[in-house]
N, C-alpha and C positions, 0 to 999 in steps of 0.2 A: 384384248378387247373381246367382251363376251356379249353377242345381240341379245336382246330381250323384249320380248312381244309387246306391245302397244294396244291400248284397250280403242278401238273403231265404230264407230254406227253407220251403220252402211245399207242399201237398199238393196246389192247386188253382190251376190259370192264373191269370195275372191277366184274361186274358179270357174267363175264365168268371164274375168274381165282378163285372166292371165294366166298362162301355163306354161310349161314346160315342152320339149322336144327334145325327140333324139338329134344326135349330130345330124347335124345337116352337110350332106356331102356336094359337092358340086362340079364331080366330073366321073365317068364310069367305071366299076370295075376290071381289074384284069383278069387275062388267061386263065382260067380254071385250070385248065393242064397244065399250066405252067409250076415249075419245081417250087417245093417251098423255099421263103425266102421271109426276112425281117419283114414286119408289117412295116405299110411306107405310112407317112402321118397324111393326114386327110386334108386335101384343100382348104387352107382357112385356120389351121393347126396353130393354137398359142399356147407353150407351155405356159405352165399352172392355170390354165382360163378354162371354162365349163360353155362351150356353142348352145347356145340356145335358138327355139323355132320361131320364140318371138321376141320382142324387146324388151329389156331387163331395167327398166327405167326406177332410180334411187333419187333420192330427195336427200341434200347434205342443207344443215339448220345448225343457226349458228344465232345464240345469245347473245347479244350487245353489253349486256347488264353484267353476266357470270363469266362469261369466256366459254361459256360452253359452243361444242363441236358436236354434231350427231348428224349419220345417214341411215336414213329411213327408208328402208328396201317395201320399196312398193308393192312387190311381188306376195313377200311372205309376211310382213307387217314387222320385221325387223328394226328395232335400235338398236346403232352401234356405234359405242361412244369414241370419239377421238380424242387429240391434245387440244386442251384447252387454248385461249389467249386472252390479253389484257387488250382493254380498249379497242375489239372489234370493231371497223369502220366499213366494214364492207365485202361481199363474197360475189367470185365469177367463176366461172367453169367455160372449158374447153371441149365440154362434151363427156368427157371423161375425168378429168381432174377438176376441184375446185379448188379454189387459191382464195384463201382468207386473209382481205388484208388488216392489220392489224399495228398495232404501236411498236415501231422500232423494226417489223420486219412482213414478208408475207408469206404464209405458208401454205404448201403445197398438200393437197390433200388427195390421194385414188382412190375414188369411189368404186373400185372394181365391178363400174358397169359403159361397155361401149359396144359402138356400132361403128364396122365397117363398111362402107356403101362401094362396092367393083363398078357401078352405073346398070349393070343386067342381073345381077343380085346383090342382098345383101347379109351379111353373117352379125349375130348380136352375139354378146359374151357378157361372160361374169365371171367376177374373180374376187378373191379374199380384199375387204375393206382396209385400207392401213394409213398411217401417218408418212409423210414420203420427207420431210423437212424445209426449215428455212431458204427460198428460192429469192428473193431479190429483198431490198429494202422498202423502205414506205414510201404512200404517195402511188400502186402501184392503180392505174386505171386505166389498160386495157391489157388483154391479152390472145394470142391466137396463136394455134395449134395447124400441124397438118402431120401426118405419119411420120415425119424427120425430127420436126422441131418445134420448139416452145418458144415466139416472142412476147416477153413482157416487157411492158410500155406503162413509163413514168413520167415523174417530171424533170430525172435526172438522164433521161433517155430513154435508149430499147437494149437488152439485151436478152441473147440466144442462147436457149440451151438442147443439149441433145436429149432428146424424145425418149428412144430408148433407153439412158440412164434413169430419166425418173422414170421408165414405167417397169424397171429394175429393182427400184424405190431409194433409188438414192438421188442428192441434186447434185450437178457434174457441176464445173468453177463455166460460168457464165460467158458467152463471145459479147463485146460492146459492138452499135453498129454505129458508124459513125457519120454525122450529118445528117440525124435521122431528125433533132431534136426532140420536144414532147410529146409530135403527133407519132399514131399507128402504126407498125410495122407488121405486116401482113404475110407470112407466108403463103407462098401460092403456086400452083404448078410446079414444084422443085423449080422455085426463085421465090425472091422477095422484093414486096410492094413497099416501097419505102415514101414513107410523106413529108413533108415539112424538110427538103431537102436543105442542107447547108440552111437552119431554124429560119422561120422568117419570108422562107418565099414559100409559093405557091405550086411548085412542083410534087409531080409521083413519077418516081423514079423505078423502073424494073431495075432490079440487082441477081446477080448467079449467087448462090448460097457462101462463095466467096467472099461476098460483100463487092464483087466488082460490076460496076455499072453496064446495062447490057444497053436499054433505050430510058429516055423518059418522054412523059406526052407533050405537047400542043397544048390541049385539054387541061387550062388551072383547075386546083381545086384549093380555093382561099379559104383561112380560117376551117381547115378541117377539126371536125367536132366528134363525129361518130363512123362506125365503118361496122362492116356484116358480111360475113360470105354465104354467097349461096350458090343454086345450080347454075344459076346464069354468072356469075363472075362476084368481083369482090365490090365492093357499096360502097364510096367514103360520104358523110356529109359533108357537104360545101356549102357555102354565105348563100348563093345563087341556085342552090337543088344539090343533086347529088353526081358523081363520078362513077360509072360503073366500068370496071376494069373487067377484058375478058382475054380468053387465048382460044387459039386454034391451029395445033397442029405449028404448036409452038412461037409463035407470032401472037401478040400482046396488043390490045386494042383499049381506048379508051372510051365513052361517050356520055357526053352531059347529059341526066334529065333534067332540066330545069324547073323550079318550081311556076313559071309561069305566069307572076305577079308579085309584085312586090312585096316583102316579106319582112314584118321588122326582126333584128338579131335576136329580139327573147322569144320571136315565135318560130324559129327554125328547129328544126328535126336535130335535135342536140344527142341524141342515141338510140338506136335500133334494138330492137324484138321482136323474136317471130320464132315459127317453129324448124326446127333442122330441117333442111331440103328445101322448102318452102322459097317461093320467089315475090310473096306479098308480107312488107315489113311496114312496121307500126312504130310510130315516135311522138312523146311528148310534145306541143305547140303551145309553148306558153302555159300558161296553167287551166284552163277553160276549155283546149280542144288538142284532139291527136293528128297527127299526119297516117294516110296509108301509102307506102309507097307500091306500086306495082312494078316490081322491074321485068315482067315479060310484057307488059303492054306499056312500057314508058312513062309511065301517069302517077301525080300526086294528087289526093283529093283529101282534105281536111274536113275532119268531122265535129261538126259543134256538141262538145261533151257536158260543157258544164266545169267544174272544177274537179281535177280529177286525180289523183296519187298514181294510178298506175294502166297501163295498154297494153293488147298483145294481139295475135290475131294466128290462127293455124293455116291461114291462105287457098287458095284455092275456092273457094265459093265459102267458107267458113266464117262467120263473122267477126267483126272487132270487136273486143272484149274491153271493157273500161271499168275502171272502179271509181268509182268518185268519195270524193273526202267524207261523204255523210258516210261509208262503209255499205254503198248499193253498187252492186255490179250489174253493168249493163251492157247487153248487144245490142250492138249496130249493124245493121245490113251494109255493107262498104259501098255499093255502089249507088244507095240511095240516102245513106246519112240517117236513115230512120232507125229508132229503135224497136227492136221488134221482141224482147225479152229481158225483167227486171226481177234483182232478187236482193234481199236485204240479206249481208253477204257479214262482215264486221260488226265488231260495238264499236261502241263511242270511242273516239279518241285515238283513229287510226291513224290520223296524218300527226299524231302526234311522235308518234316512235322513229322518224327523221328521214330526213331526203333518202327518196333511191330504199327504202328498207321494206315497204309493201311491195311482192311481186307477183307476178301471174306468168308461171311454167305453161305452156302448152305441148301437147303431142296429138295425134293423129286422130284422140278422142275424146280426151280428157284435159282439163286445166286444173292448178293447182292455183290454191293463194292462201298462205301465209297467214295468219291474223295472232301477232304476238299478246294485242291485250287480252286474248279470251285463251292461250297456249293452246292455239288450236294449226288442223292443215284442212284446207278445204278441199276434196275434190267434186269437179265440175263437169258434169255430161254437158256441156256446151251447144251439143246437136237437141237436147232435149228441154229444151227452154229455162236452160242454167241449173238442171234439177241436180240438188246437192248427192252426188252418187254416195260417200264417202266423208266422214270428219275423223281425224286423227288428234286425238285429246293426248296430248303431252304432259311433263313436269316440269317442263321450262318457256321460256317466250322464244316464238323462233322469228327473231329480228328481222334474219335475213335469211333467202330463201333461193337456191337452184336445183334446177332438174340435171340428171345425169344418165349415161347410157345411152344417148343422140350419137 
């Protein structure tokens, strides 16, 4: 796979907006007098990976129409083509890896860009781009990651794979979990959140990575639909609001936020986004309005959008981002529902390219969004009243669209 530069229009250098660092170390040297000896490797140390000072964030883009696979290194304006597939139906990432699912199987993709977070720092890394291979079959929709392990969640279930093999780049033969049925399985705390226990009921079950049952809640969560992790604990959606699972010092805690009022089933929070770390998450309502969740202050407030394709929001005081079907993007202030910045963002014919296929990446300052009918990538100073930092002109339509390096 050979990158190749990408033609950009853009307002702001790329070395204004991103750079490079030496190794970042994060404990002190030794002894001067002391004898020579082997350099020790530096806290943080990944072979083949390059530490970087700031975050190394890739765009993987993925054609519907051709089967084309490309990640687009944000940093240096890099394409870098991968394997192809037929009948592309959809793309997710873990942060690091994206998984494209596709006709007859889903494949696993390392975007060789991640972030470690210790909680008192944090270390970014890059690494060589590659194809890692075939990881489950179709149907796959959802999956979650934590430093061990890979759950992916279908309709034929969840299963586990070890972390380390694919970040090796190979896929290892898969663990089944069993009684998980088609909801989510969440790695979490070295254990796993297991939902829709024995299909059909309404339990979340903690499990030790054994697969052996440790507690389950009190706390139903019916009809789970969607789930998120963040710094406050893991997020499921429920018929009735959401389930926020937490731990402390080893002990696992559940607690309902409930939505508050009554809620019909097409207007519920059917899937979450939002930015890594981030503790305010954004979900489709229906077609006409988003949900914000706040999970440090308990609260859901729904925002009247209009008809919309796609939400997101970077949290913390930062607004909700909506696209609506005419191809206008627009911010909302969350805690007043007003709009307070509009940009005509798309051509014509955005909701056309099919469910779930326009998206909006966020990070700490910038949003992406996708627009396959114009083969374009938008980026979004956010803070600056939507002002287009960035457009990335392509040769192909990018269907489907994630951010990686989180």
């Amino acid at each position: 796979m050979t990158p190749r530069k990408i033609r950009t229009t853009t307002a702001l250098s790329l070395a204004a907006l991103t750079g490079f660092g030496l190794l970042v170390g994060c404990q002190s040297g030794g002894d001067a007098k002391a004898p020579p000896k082997a350099a020790a490797k530096p806290h943080g140390y990944v072979e083949g990976a390059e530490e970087a000072s700031e975050q190394q964030s890739r765009l993987v883009l993925a054609d519907a129409a051709t089967g084309r696979v490309e990640t687009l290194d944000l940093v240096t304006g890099d394409l870098t083509p991968l394997d192809g597939a037929d009948d592309i139906q959809g793309l997710r990432t873990d942060g690091r890896f994206a998984y494209v699912s596709a006709a007859g199987a889903t494949h696993a993709v390392d975007s060789g860009a991640w972030t470690v977070d210790h909680g008192d720092h944090v270390h970014y890394y890059r690494a060589a781009i590659r194809d890692v291979g075939a990881i489950a079959g179709t149907g796959t929709v959802r999956i979650h990651s934590d430093q061990a392990l890979t759950a992916v969640s279908s309709a034929a279930g969840t299963k586990l794979y070890d972390r380390a093999e694919l970040e090796a780049g190979s896929v290892p033969a898969g663990r089944a979990v069993t009684g998980a049925g088609s909801g989510p399985v969440v790695p979490y705390k070295e254990h796993l959140l297991v939902t829709a226990v024995e299909a059909g009921k309404d339990t979340v079950e903690v499990r030790d990575r054994q697969g052996t049952r440790v507690t389950s809640f009190e706390e139903p969560c019916a009809q789970v639909r969607g789930s998120a992790v963040t710094r406050r604990g893991v997020v499921f959606g429920c018929a009735d609001g959401a389930l926020l699972v937490s731990e402390d010092k080893g002990t696992f805690d559940a607690e309902k936020i409930p939505y508050g009022t009554a809620v019909k089933p097409s207007e519920r929070a059917a899937g979450f986004h939002h930015r890594a770390g981030s503790t305010t998450l954004a979900a489709l309502s229906g077609d006409d309005a988003v949900w914000v969740l706040d999970v440090t202050d308990r609260t859901w407030t729904r925002v009247e959008t209009g008809p919309v394709l796609s939400a997101n929001t970077a949290g913390e005081g930062a607004p909700l981002l909506a696209l609506g079907t005419d191809g206008v993007l627009t911010a909302y202030d969350t805690a007043t529902g007003r709009s307070v910045a509009r940009k005509q963002l798309l051509t014509e014919g955005a909701e056309s390219e099919g469910p779930g296929s326009v998206a909006i990446e966020v990070d700490t300052t910038r949003a992406y969004v996708n627009d396959a009918a114009a083969r374009k990538v938008h980026e979004i100073d956010y803070n600056d009243r939507l002002r287009v930092a960035r457009t990335f002109a392509l040769d192909f339509a990018p269907t489907y669209m994630v951010e990686t390096g989180r």
